[in-house]
C-alpha positions in Angstrom: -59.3 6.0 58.4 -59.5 3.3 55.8 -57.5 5.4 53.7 -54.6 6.5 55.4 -54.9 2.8 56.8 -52.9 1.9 53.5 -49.8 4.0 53.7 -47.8 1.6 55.7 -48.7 -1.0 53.1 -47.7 1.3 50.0 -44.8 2.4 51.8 -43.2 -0.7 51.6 -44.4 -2.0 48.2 -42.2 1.3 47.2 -39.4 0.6 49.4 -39.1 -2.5 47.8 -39.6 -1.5 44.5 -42.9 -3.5 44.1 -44.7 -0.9 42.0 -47.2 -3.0 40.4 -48.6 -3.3 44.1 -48.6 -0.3 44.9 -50.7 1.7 42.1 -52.7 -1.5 42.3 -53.7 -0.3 46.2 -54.1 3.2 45.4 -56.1 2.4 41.9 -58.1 0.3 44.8 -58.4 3.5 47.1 -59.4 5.6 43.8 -62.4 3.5 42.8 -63.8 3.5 46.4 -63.4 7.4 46.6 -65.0 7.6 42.9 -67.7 5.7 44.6 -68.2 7.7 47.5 -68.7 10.8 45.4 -71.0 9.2 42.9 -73.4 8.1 46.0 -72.9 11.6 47.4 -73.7 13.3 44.7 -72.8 16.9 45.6 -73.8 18.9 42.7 -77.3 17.1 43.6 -76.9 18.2 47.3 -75.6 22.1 46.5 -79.3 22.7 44.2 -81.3 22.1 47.8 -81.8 24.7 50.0 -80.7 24.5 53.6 -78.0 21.4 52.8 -75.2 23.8 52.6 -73.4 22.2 55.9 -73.6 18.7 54.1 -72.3 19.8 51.0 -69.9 21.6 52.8 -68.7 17.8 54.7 -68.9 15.9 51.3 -67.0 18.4 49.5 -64.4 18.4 52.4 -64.3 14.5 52.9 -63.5 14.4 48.6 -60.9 16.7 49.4 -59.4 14.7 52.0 -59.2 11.8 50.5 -57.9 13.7 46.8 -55.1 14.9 49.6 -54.4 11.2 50.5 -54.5 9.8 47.2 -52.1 12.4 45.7 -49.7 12.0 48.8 -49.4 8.0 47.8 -48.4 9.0 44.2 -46.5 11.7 44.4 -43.5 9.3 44.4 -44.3 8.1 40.7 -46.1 11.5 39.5 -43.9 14.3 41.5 -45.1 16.8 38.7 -49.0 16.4 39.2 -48.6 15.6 43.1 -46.6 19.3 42.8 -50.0 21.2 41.1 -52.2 19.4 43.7 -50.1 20.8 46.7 -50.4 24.3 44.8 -54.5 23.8 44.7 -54.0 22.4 48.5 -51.8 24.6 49.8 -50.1 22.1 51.9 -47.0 19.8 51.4 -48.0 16.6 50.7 -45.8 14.0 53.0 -46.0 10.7 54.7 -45.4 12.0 58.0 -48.5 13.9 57.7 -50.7 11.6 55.9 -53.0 11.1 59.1 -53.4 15.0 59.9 -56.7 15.8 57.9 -56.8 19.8 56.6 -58.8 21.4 59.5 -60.4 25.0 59.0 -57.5 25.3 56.3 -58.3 27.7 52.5 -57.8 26.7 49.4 -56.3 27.9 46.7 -58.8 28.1 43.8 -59.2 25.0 41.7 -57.4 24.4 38.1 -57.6 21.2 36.2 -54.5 19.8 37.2 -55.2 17.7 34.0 -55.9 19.4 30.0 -58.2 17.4 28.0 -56.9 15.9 24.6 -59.0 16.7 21.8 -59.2 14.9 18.7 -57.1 16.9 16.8 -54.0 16.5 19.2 -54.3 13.0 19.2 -54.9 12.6 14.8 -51.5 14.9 15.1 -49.6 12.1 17.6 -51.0 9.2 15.2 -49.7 11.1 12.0 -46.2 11.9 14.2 -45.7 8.8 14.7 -46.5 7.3 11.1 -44.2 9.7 10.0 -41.4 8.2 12.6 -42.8 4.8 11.4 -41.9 5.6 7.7 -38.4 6.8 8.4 -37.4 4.6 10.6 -38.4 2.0 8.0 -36.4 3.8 5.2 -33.5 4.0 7.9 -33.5 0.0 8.3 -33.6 -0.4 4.6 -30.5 1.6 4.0 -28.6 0.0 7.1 -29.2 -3.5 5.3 -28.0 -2.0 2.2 -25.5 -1.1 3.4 -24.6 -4.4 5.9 -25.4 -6.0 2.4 -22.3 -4.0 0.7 -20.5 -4.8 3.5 -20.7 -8.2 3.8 -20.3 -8.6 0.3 -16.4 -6.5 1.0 -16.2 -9.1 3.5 -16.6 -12.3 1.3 -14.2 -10.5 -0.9 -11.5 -9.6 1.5 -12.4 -13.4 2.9 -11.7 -14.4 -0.4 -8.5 -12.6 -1.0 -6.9 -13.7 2.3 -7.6 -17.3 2.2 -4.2 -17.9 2.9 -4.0 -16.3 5.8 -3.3 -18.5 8.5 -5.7 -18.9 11.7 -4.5 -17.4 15.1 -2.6 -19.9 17.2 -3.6 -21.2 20.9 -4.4 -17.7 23.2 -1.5 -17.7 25.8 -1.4 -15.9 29.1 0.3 -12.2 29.6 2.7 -14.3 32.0 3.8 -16.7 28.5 4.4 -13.4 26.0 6.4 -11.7 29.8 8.8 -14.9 28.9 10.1 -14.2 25.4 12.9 -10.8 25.4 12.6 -9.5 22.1 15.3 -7.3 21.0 16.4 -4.6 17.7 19.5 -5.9 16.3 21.9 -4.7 13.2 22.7 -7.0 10.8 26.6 -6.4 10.2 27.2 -9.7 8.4 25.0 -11.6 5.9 25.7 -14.5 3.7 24.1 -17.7 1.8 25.2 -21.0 3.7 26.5 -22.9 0.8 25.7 -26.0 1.7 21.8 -25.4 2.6 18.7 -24.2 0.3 17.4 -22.7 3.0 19.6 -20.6 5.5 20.8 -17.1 5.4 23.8 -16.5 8.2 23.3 -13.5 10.4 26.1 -11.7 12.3 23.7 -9.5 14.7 25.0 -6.6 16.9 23.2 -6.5 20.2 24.6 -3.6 21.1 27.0 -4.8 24.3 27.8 -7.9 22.1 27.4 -9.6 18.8 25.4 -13.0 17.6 25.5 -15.7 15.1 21.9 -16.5 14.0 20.1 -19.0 11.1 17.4 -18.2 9.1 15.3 -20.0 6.9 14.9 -17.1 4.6 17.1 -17.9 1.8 14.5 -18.5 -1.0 13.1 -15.0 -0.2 16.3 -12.7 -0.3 18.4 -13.8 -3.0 21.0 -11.3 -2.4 21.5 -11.3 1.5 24.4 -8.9 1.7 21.8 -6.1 0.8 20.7 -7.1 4.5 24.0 -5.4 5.9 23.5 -2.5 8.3 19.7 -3.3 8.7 17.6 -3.5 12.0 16.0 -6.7 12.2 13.4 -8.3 15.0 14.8 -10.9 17.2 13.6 -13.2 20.2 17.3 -13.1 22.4 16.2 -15.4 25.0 15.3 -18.6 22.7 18.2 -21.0 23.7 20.9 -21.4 21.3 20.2 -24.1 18.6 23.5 -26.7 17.7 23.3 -26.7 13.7 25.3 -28.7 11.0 26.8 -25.5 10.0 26.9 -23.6 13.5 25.3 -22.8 16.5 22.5 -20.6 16.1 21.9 -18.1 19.1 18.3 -17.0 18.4 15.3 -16.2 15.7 15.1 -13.3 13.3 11.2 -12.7 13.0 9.5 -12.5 9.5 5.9 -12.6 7.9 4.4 -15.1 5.6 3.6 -17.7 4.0 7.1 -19.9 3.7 9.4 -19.9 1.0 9.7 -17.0 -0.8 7.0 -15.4 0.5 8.9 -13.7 3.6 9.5 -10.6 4.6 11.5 -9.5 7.3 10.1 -7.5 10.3 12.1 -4.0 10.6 12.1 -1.1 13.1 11.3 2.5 12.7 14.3 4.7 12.2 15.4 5.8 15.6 16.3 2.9 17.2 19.6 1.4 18.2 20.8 -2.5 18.7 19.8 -4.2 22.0 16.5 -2.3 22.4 13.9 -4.1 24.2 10.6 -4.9 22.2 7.9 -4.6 24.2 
């Protein structure tokens, strides 16, 4: 009774994943049926003659409470609760915790259980060793090789030092705002009067547009620009210049000056297609 007492108790240490507590309660139950056994002492019992019905009622209670015990792990150890329902020839389920095995047979006994000699365990120690050692070699080539690749790093660190840092992160709804369009340069030309400016005749495809660029210093001869696809932002409101009105930005890469390059399109596209 003081057994099966304890399933409501387990029970809910397991519902509520508490599973400390519960192999603490059944290690508890263990020791006490341990006990009982030693006190018993059966194999005492079974060399006297005429104590065969009291070996016969220790034997049974062991049984009974091996068939409780086993019931309250089978949740955690599903594959030894399995071999002890075999040896018991009964389901082993909550709902039936309380109903002790009355005039039932058993199937005969096997060690649910194969003792470790020695030599299994020396193998496991020299297994792992051995795992021990490569993993160990395995960690010294990945820092050899974070070493070479930090060391590319500092040099592509070093190389690009003039890149410039990312700007401010803006929202999808900011980059939604700028229209971004292919255009064909048909017209370009030096503005005389500045060191600077290029002027672009664009075709947008349903219309054309006068745009200034500060790329002068970079393409020397801008009539070579003719018949190009260039990268614009359309929607940029039109700038009032000394020399003109400028009705939107050509994009370009780098640094200033002469380092620029002008963004281009893949072949296939027309003027007036949306970037996106």
């Amino acid at each position: 009774a003081e057994f099966t007492a304890q399933a409501e108790q387990i029970a809910t240490y397991y519902e509520s994943r508490e599973y400390n507590k519960a192999i603490r309660e059944i290690m508890a139950l263990t020791d006490k049926a341990n006990k009982y056994i030693d006190e018993k002492a059966p194999w005492v019992i079974a060399k006297e003659e005429g104590k065969e019905a009291g070996l016969q009622a220790v034997c049974s209670m062991g049984i009974e409470l091996f068939r409780v015990l086993m019931a309250y792990l089978k949740p955690v150890l599903p594959k030894l609760a399995e071999r002890a329902e075999g040896f018991l020839q009964t389901e082993l389920r909550w709902d039936n915790i309380n109903q002790p095995l009355l005039g039932h047979t058993l199937a005969p006994f096997k060690a649910l259980f194969s003792r470790l000699e020695k030599k299994q365990i020396d193998a496991v120690v020299e297994e792992t060793k051995a795992l021990f050692a490569n993993s160990a070699k395995a960690d010294a080539e990945a820092n050899k090789a974070a070493e070479k690749t930090a060391a590319k790093s500092t040099a592509l660190s070093s190389e690009n030092a003039n890149v410039e840092p990312i700007a401010e992160t803006i929202t999808i709804d900011d980059f939604a705002k700028l229209d971004m369009r292919v255009a064909k340069v048909l017209k370009c030309e030096a503005v005389p009067e500045s060191n600077k400016l290029l002027r672009f005749e664009l075709d947008l495809g349903d219309h054309t547009r006068q745009v200034f660029s500060g790329i002068k210093a970079a393409y020397s001869k801008p009539e070579e620009l003719e018949g190009r696809f260039v990268i614009m932002v359309a929607n940029l409101a039109p700038r009032k210049m000394k020399f003109g009105v400028s009705e939107g930005m050509i994009l370009s890469a780098g640094t200033g000056g002469s380092d620029l390059f002008l963004l281009s399109a893949d072949s296939g596209v027309t003027a007036g297609m949306q970037v996106k």
